[in-house]
C-alpha positions as a Python dict, from the first residue, in 0.01 Angstrom:
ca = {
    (1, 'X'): (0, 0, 0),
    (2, 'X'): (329, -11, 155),
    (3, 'X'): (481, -345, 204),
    (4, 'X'): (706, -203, 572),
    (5, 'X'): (538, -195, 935),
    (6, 'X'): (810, -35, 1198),
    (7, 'X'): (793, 31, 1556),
    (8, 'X'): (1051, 300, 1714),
    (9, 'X'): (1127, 368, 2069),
    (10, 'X'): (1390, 623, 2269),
    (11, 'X'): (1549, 429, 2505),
    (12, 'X'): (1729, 627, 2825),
    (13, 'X'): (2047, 442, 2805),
    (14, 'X'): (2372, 439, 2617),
    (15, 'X'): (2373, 313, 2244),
    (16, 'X'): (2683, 13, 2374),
    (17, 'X'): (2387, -90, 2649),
    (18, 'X'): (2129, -81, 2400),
    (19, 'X'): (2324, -311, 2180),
    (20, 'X'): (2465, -522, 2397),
    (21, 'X'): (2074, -642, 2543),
    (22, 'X'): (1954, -602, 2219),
    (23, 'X'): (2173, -855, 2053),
    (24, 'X'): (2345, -1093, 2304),
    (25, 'X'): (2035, -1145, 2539),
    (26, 'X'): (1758, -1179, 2287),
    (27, 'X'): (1559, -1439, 2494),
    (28, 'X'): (1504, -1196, 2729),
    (29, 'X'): (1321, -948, 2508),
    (30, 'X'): (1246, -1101, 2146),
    (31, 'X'): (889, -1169, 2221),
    (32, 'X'): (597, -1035, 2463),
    (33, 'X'): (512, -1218, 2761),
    (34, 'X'): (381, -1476, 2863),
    (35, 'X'): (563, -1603, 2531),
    (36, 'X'): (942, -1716, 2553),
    (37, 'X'): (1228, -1711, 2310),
    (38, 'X'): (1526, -1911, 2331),
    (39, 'X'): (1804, -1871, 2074),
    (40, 'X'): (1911, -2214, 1904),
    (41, 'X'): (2189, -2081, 1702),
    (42, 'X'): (2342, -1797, 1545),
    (43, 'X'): (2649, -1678, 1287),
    (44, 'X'): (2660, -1346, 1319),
    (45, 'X'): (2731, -1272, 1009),
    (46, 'X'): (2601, -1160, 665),
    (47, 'X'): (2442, -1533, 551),
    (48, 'X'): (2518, -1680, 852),
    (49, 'X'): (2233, -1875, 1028),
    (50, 'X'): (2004, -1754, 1238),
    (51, 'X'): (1771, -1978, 1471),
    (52, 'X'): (1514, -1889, 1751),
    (53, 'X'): (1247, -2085, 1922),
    (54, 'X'): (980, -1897, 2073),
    (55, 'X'): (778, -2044, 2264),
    (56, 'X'): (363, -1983, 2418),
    (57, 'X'): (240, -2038, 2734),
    (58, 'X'): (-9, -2276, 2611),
    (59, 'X'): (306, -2510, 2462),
    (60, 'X'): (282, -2336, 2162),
    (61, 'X'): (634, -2373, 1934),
    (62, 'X'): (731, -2172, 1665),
    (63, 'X'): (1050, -2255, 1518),
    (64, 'X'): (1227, -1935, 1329),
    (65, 'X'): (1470, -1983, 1106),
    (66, 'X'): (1668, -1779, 838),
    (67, 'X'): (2010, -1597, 763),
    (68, 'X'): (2169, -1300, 864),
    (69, 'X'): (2151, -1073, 569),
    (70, 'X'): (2351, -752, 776),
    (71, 'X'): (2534, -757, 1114),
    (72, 'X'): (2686, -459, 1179),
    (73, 'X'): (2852, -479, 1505),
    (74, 'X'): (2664, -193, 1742),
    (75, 'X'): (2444, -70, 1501),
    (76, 'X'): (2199, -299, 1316),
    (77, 'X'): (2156, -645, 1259),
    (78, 'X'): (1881, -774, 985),
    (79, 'X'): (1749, -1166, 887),
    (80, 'X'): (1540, -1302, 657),
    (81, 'X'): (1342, -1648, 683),
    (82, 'X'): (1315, -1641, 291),
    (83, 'X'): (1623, -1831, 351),
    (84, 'X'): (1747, -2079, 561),
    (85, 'X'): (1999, -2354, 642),
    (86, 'X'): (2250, -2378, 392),
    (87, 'X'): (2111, -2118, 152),
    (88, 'X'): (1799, -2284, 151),
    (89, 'X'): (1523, -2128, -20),
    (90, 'X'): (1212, -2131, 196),
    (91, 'X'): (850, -1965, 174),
    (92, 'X'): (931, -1595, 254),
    (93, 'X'): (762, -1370, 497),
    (94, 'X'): (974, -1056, 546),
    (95, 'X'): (1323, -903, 623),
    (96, 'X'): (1322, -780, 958),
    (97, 'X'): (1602, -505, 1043),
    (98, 'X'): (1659, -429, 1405),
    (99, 'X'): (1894, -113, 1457),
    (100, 'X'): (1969, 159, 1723),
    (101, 'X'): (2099, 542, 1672),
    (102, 'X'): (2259, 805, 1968),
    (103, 'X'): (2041, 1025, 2014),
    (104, 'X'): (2080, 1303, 2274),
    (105, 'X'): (2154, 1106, 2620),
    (106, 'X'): (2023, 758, 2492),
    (107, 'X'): (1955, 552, 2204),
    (108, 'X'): (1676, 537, 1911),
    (109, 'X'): (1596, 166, 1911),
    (110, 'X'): (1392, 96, 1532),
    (111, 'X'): (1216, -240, 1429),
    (112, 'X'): (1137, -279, 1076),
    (113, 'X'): (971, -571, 895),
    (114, 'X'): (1004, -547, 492),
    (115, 'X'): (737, -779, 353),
    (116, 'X'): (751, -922, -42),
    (117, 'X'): (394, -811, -103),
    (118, 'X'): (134, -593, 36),
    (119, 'X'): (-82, -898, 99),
    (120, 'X'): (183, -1006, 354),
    (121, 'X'): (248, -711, 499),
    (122, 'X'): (-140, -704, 604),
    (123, 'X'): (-114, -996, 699),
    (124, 'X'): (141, -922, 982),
    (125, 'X'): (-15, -618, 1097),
    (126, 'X'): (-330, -785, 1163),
    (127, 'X'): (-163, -1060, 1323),
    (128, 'X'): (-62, -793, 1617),
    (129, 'X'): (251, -648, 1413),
    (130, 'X'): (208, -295, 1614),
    (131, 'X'): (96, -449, 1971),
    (132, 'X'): (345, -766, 1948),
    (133, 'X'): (692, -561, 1858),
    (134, 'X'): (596, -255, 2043),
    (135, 'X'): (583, -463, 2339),
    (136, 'X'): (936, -621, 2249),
    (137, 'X'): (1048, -270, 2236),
    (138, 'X'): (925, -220, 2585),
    (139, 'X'): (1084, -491, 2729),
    (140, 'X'): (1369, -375, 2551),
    (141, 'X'): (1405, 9, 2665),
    (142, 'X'): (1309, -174, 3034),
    (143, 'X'): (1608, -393, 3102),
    (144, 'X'): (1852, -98, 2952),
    (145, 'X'): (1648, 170, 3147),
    (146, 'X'): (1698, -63, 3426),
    (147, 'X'): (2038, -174, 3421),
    (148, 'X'): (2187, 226, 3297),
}
C-alpha cells in the first residue's frame, strides 16, 4: 500500500497570486469551514518552526506543530510534525508538501501528505484526508479565482 494521499486542483489565476494566498494568508484557507486556523508562528525556512492552531466550531483545539523541511520561495513549501521546537523529536504523522506549477493561464496547486507507514497513511484517509484537503483546495482556488 502506498504510504502518500494527494489532492490537486487548477486554479484560474497567476502562479505569484497562487502563492502569495497560499502561503502568507494561510488562516484563511488551511482548513474547511466551520473550522479556523490561525498561524502562531513561522521561520520560513528549511528547520525553521512552524506553528498553527486550528480551531472547531464546537471549541475544538488542535495545536500543530513542526519544522519547515523545504521553503522554496513561489514554488513549494513542506513541514513535518515528526519534529518540533528546537529539533525536537516528536511522534510523527507525515510530511506534508504544498506546491503550485504554471500551467497554461493559471496555476496547478498540489497537496501531498507522505506518511511513515501504511498504517498511518490509512489512518488519514479515513479520517477525511480526500474530503478535508480537497476542500482547503477549494477555498484556495476561490479567494485567487476571486481576487485575479
Amino acid at each position: 500500500m502506498s504510504t502518500e494521499l494527494s489532492v490537486t486542483r487548477y486554479i484560474a489565476a497567476p502562479p505569484a497570486k497562487v502563492w502569495d494566498v497560499m502561503a502568507n494568508r494561510q488562516n484563511e484557507w488551511w482548513c474547511p469551514t466551520p473550522w479556523r486556523a490561525e498561524v502562531d508562528e513561522q521561520d520560513r525556512r528549511p528547520g525553521g518552526i512552524c506553528r498553527m492552531t486550528m480551531y472547531g466550531p464546537d471549541g475544538e483545539v488542535m495545536p500543530q506543530n513542526g519544522i519547515y523541511l523545504a521553503y522554496d520561495e513561489g514554488r513549494r513549501f513542506a513541514s513535518t510534525d515528526a519534529v518540533v521546537d528546537d529539533l525536537q523529536p516528536n511522534g510523527p504523522f507525515m510530511i506534508g508538501i504544498w506546491e503550485i506549477a504554471p500551467e497554461g493561464e493559471g496555476t496547478r496547486y498540489t497537496a501531498t501528505a507522505r506518511h511513515w507507514s501504511a498504517e498511518t497513511c490509512k489512518q488519514h484517509e479515513e479520517m477525511g484526508f480526500t474530503d478535508g484537503w480537497s476542500a482547503c483546495a477549494d477555498q484556495l482556488a476561490a479567494i485567487c479565482e476571486e481576487e485575479a
